[in-house]
C-alpha positions in Angstrom: 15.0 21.9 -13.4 12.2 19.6 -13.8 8.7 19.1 -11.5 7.8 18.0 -8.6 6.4 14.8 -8.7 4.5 12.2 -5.7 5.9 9.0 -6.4 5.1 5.2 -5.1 6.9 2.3 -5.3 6.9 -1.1 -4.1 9.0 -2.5 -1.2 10.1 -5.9 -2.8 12.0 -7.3 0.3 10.3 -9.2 3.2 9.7 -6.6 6.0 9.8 -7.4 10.0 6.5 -6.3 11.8 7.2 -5.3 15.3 4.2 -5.6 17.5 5.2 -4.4 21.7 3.9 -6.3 24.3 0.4 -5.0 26.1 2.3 -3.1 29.1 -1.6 -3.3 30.8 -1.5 -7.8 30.1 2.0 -9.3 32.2 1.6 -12.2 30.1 2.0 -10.5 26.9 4.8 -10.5 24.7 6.1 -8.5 21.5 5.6 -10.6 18.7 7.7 -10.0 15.4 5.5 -10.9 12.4 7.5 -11.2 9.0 5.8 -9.5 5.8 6.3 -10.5 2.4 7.3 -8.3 -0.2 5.2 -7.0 -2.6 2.3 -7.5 -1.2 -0.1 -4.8 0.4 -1.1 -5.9 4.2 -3.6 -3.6 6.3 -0.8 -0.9 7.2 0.8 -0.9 3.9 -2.1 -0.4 2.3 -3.5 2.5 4.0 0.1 4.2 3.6 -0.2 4.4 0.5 -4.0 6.1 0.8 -2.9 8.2 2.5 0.1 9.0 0.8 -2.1 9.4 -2.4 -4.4 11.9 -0.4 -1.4 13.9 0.6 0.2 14.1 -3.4 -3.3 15.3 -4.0 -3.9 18.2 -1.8 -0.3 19.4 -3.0 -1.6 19.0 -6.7 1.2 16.6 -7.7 1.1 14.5 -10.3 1.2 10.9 -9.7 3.9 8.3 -10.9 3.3 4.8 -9.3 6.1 2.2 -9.9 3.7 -1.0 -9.9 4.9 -4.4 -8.8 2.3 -5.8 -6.3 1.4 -9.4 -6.2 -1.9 -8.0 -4.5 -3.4 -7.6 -1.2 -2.7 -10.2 2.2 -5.5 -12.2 2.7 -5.4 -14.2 5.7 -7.6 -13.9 8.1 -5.8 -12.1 10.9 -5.5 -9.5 8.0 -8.7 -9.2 7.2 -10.1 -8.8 10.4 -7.3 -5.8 10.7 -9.7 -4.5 7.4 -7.0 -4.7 4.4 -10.2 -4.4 2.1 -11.1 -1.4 3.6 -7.7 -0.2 3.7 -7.7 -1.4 0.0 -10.8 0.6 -0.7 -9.6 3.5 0.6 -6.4 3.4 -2.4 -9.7 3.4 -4.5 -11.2 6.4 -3.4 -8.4 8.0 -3.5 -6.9 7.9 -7.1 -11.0 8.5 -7.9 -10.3 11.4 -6.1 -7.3 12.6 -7.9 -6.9 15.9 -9.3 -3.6 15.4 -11.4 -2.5 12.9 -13.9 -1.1 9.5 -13.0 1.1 7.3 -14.6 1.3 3.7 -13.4 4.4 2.3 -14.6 5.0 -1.5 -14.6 8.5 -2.2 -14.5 10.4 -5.4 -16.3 9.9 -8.5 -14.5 7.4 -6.5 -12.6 3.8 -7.9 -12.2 0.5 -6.6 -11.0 -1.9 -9.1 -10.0 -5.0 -10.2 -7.8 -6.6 -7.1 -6.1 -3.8 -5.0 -7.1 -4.6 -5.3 -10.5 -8.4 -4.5 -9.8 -6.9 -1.2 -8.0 -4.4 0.2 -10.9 -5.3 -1.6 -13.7 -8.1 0.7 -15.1 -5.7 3.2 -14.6 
C-alpha cells in the first residue's frame, strides 16, 4: 500500500568533489575539492531543482527532510552561480502542483538562505 511520494533529504557528511584534469592544458591536474555537509554548493543546489522539477511533472507530492545550514558562499562558488542555482529551487516549489511538506528533523536546523528558500513553505 501506500503513495508514491518525491522525497529530499540532506547529505550531512563531507563530500569529495572530483574535478579531471583539462586533457586539452598538459599542465593541468585533477583537483579533489572537499564539500561540507549540509550545505548547498552550485551542483547541489541545482540537483535538487531539478529533482523538484522532475517530482512535479510526475505529480508527486513533496516531502523534504530539511537540515541545511544554507547555501556556499565563497567566491569560487558564486562565480559557478549558486544563487542562481538557488533561484532556480525557488521557481520551482512556486511552480509546484502537489502539496509539500518540509519536515525539520531533531537537532536538524534550517538557516541563512536555506531558510529564505523553505521557510515560507
Amino acid at each position: 500500500g501506500g503513495i508514491p511520494v518525491g522525497v529530499i533529504a540532506v547529505e550531512t557528511r563531507a563530500v569529495e568533489l572530483i574535478i579531471p584534469a583539462d586533457p586539452a592544458n598538459l599542465d593541468s591536474e585533477t583537483k579533489v575539492v572537499s564539500q561540507a555537509g549540509q550545505v548547498w554548493f552550485p551542483d547541489s543546489s541545482y540537483k535538487t531543482a531539478q529533482a523538484i522539477q522532475d517530482f512535479n511533472r510526475e505529480d508527486l507530492p513533496l516531502i523534504i527532510f530539511a537540515n541545511w545550514r544554507g547555501f556556499s558562499g565563497g567566491m569560487k562558488d558564486m562565480y559557478d552561480q549558486v544563487v542562481k542555482f538557488g533561484a532556480y529551487i525557488v521557481d520551482a516549489l512556486h511552480q509546484y502542483n502537489q502539496p509539500i511538506i518540509v519536515y525539520i528533523p531533531p537537532y536538524g536546523e534550517l538557516r541563512g538562505g536555506a531558510w529564505a528558500v523553505l521557510g515560507k513553505l
